[in-house]
N, C-alpha and C positions, 0 to 999 in steps of 0.2 A: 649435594647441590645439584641443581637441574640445568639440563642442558637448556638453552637456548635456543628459541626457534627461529627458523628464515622466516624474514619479513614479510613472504606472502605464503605461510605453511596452509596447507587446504584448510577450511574449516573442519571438517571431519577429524585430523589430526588432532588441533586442539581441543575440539569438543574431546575427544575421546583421553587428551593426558590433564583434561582437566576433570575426570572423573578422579582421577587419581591426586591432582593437582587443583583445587578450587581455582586459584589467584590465577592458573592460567584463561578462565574463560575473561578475565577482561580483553583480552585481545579480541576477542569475537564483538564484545564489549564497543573496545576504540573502534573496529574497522565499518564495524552497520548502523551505528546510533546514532549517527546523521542521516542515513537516508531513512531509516526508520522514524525517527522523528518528524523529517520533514515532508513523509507520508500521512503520518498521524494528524498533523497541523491543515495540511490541503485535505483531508477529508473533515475533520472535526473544527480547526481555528486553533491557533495556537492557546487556549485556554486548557483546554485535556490533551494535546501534544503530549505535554510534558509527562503528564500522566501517563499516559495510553505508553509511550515508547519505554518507563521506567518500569512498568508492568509486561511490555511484553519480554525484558529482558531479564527481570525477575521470572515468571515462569519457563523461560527460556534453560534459566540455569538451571531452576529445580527441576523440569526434567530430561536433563543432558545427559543424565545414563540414557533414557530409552530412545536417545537419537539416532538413527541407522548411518553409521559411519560408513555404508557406503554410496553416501551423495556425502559428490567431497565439497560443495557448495549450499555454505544453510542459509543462505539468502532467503529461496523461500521457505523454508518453513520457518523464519525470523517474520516473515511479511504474511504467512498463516495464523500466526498466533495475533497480532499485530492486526488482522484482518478480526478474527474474532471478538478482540477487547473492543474495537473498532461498531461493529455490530450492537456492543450491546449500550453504544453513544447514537444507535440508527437515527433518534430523536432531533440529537443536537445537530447532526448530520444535514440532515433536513432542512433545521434552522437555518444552517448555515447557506445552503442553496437557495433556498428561500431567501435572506436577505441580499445573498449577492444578485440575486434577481431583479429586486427592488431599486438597491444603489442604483445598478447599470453600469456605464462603461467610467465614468468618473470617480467610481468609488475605489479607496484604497486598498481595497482587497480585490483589486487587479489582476496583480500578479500572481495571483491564488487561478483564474481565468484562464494566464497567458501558458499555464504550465498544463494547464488539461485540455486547451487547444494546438495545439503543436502543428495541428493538419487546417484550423481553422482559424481564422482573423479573427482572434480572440475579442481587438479593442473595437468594434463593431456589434458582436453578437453578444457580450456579456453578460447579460442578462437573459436574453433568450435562450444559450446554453445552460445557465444554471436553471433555468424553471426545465430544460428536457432533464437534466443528468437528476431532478428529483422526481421526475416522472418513469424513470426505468427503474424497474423490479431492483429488488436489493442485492440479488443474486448476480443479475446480470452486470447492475452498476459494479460488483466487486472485482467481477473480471476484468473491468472495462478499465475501471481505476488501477488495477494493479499493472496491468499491461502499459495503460498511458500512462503514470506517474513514477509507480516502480518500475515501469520497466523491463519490466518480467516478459518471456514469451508467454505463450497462448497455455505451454503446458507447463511452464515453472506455477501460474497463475492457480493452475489445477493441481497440481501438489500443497502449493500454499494453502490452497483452500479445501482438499483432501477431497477433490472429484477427477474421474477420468479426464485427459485430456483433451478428448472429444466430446465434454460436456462442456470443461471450458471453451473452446473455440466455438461453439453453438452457442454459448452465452455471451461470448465476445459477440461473433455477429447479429445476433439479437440486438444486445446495447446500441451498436454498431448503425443497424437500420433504425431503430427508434430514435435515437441522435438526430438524425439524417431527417427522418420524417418530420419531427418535432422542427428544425430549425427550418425545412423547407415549407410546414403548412404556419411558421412564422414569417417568410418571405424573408431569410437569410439568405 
């Protein structure tokens, strides 16, 4: 019979005794499927949410051998893979900024706005932020997103997305200033 893990065992731990042990990767499972989801959803709309998060946690598990058990936190690379599937929605993506553009600040995809402005008076500019954040590079926006929405620092952002650090941070501040620019030559 298997032991029992503590309640907040690293991920690295379980990744690695569920190589051995399948049913233990649900625990990686229970603990990120929420933020991963509700990553999925503020980039794409909750229509490929659902999708996107049950995929990246399918490939997640098939390849949890070659996970390097020493990052004891798979955050990001849960929000790397999750970034990728994400990518190849770049389209609906789009749509999606695109219309929260249009709506503006009365639309009920609001709160999709209030959560990627955190530094910005979301219920004001909401549509003006969605027409910048479809105007930056896709590269840039993924930095940009994952820092504001996951959460992630400058260089967790750069692991999830399997560039230098200091590629993400220059992508961040690119995003960053284009943001910036976009809302000030709209008189935000």
């Amino acid at each position: 019979m298997s032991r029992a893990l503590p309640a907040q065992a690293a991920d690295a731990v379980i990744i690695e005794q569920s190589r051995r042990e399948p049913e233990r990767f649900a625990a990686i499972f229970d603990r990120y499927y929420p933020e991963i989801h509700g990553y999925a959803a503020r980039r794409l709309g909750q229509g490929l949410a659902d999708d996107v998060a049950a995929e990246t946690f399918l490939i997640a598990f098939d390849k949890r051998a070659g996970y390097d058990v020493s990052r004891a936190n798979a955050r990001p690379w849960l929000y790397g893979i999750a970034s990728n599937l994400i990518a190849r929605h770049h389209r609906a993506e789009l749509r999606q900024y695109q219309a929260l553009a249009k709506a503006g600040a009365d639309s009920p995809v609001e709160d999709h706005a209030d959560q990627v402005a955190g530094a910005v008076d979301a219920g004001a500019r909401t549509s003006r932020l969605a027409e910048a954040l479809a105007e930056i590079a896709d590269r840039d926006r993924d930095v940009l997103l994952l820092v504001a929405w996951a959460e992630l620092t400058s260089e967790e952002a750069g692991s999830a997305l399997g560039i230098p650090a200091g590629t993400a941070r220059s992508r961040l501040h690119r995003a960053r200033r284009s943001l910036q620019a976009a809302l000030e030559r709209d008189g935000s």
